[in-house]
N, C-alpha and C positions, 0 to 999 in steps of 0.2 A: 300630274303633279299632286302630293298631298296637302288634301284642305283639311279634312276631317283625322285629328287624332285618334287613335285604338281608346282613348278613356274616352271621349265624346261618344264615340260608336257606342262602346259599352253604357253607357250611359243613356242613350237616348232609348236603346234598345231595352233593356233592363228597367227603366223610366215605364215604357210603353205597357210591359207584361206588367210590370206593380200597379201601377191604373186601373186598367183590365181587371187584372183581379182584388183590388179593394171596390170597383163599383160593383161587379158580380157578386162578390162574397155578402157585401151591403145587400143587394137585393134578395139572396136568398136569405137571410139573416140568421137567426137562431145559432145553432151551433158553429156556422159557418164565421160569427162576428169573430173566433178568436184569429183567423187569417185577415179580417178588415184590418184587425189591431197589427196583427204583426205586419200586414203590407203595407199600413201606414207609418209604423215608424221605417220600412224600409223604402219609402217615398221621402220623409224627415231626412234620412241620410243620404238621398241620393240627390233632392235640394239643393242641402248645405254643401255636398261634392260639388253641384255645377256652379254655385255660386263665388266658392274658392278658384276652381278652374276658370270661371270667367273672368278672374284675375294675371293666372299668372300660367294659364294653358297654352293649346297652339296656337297660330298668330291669330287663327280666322274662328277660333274657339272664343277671342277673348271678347269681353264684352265690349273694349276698346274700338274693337274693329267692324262693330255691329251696333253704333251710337251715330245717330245718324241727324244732323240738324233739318228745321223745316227746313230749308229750300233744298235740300240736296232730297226730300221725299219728292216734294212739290218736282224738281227736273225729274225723275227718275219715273214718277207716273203719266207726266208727258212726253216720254222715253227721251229725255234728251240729256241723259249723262255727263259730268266734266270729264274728259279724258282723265287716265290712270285714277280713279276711283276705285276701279275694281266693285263695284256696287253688284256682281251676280256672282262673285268669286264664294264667299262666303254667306250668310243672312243678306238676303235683299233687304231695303227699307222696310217692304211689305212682311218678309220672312221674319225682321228684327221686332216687328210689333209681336207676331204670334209669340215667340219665343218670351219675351217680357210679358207680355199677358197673360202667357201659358203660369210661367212661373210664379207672378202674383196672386195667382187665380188657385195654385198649388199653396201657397204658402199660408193663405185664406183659410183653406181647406183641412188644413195640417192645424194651424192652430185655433182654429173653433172645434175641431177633432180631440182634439188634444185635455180641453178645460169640457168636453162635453159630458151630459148626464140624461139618458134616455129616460130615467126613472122609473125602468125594469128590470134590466141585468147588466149594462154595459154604462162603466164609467171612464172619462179621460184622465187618464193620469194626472194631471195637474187641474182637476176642478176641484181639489179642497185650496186651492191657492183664488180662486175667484169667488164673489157671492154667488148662489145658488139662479137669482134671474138672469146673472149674467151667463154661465152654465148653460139654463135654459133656452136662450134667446140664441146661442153658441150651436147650439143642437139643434135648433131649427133651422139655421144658415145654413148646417153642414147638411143636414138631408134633402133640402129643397132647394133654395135658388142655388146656393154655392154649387152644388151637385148638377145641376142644369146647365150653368155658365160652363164647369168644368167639360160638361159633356158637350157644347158648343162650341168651345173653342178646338175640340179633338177633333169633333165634324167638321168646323171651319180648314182645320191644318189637313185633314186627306180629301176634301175635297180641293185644296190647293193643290196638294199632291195630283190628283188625276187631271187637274188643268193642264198646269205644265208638261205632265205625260201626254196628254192628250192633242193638244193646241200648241202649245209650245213646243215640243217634241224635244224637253228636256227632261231627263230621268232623272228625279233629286232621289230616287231611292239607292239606286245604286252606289252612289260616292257612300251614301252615309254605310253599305255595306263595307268595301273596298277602303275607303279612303280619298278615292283619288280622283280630278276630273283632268279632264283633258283641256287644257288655254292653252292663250297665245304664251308665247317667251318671255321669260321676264318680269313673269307674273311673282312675287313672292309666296313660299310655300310655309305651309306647319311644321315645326319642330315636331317630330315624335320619333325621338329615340328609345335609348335604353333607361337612359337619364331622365328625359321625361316622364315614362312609363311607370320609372320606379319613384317620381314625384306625385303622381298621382295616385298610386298604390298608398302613399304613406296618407295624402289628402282623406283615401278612402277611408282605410283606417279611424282615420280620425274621427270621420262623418258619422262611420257609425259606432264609434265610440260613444261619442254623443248619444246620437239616439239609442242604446240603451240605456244609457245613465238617464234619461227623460222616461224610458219605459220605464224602470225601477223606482221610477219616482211615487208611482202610482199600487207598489207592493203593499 
């Protein structure tokens, strides 16, 4: 059955290599900063994509379907499920946290990136729009704690990943490859047509339309 839509895929996947290479390009720094900049606004627009598609994506894409109240955590860590929850179908409770704290933790990162000023070669677009200490204090967020929590919650999420491979003998990599997991009947499935496909194509567009109208901000 399909959980996971082709833009989700694309998305998470695409997501992953931009990370990757805005903390590398950061670490080696020098000439390398001009790939931080350009993988950060292409992290900006890949944001703003999952944030619209958590609106109006597939059914288990949407953030609707991954808003999870206390007691439905509280049953689900003492494994006692209400029937038709569907609570492993899409984002677990546990899964739903990562995912919002991944994203919060991105959005942090993005905009203290963004007003930042290293006060040697490398400025954020939008710090003539802030005072200068706030600038300041923006750039130390982004190199240090921001940059740690980011990188903890990525450990946290493949360390999750090799549990459930491991211990649970459920492969969460695969669907997000594919699409697809295998459930009982009855289960309901993701919209991903042509029609979606090409709704998300236009969402894409848009996103990063955006982020470079925020890059050029900074010409």
């Amino acid at each position: 059955m399909r959980v996971w839509d082709l833009p989700t895929r694309v998305f998470h996947w695409v997501l992953a290599l931009a990370v990757l290479g805005s903390v590398v390009s950061a670490k080696i720094g020098g000439n390398a900063m001009v790939w931080h900049f350009r993988l950060g606004y292409a992290v900006l627009a890949l944001v703003v994509f999952r944030l619209l598609w958590g609106l109006v994506g597939g059914r288990w894409s949407r953030f609707a379907s991954f808003i999870y109240a206390p007691a439905t955590v509280w049953r689900y860590l003492r494994g006692q499920p209400q029937a038709g929850q569907h609570l492993d179908v899409g984002h677990n409770p546990l899964g739903a946290f990562s995912v919002f704290a991944l994203l919060a933790v991105l959005a942090v990162q993005l905009g203290t990136g963004l007003v930042s000023d290293d006060e040697i070669a490398n400025i954020g677009p939008l710090n003539r729009f802030v005072p200068s200490d706030v600038g300041l204090r923006a750039t130390s967020w982004h190199k240090t704690l921001g940059q740690w929590m980011l990188l903890g919650l990525v450990g946290l999420h493949l360390t999750a990943i090799a549990f459930y491979a491991l211990v649970r003998k459920n492969n969460l990599v695969r669907p997000m490859l594919d699409g697809d997991k295998l459930l009982p009947a009855g289960t309901p499935a993701s919209a991903d047509s042509a029609g979606t496909r090409l709704l998300a194509a236009l969402l894409a567009a848009a996103s990063v339309g955006l982020a470079v109208w925020v890059a050029r901000m900074g010409a």
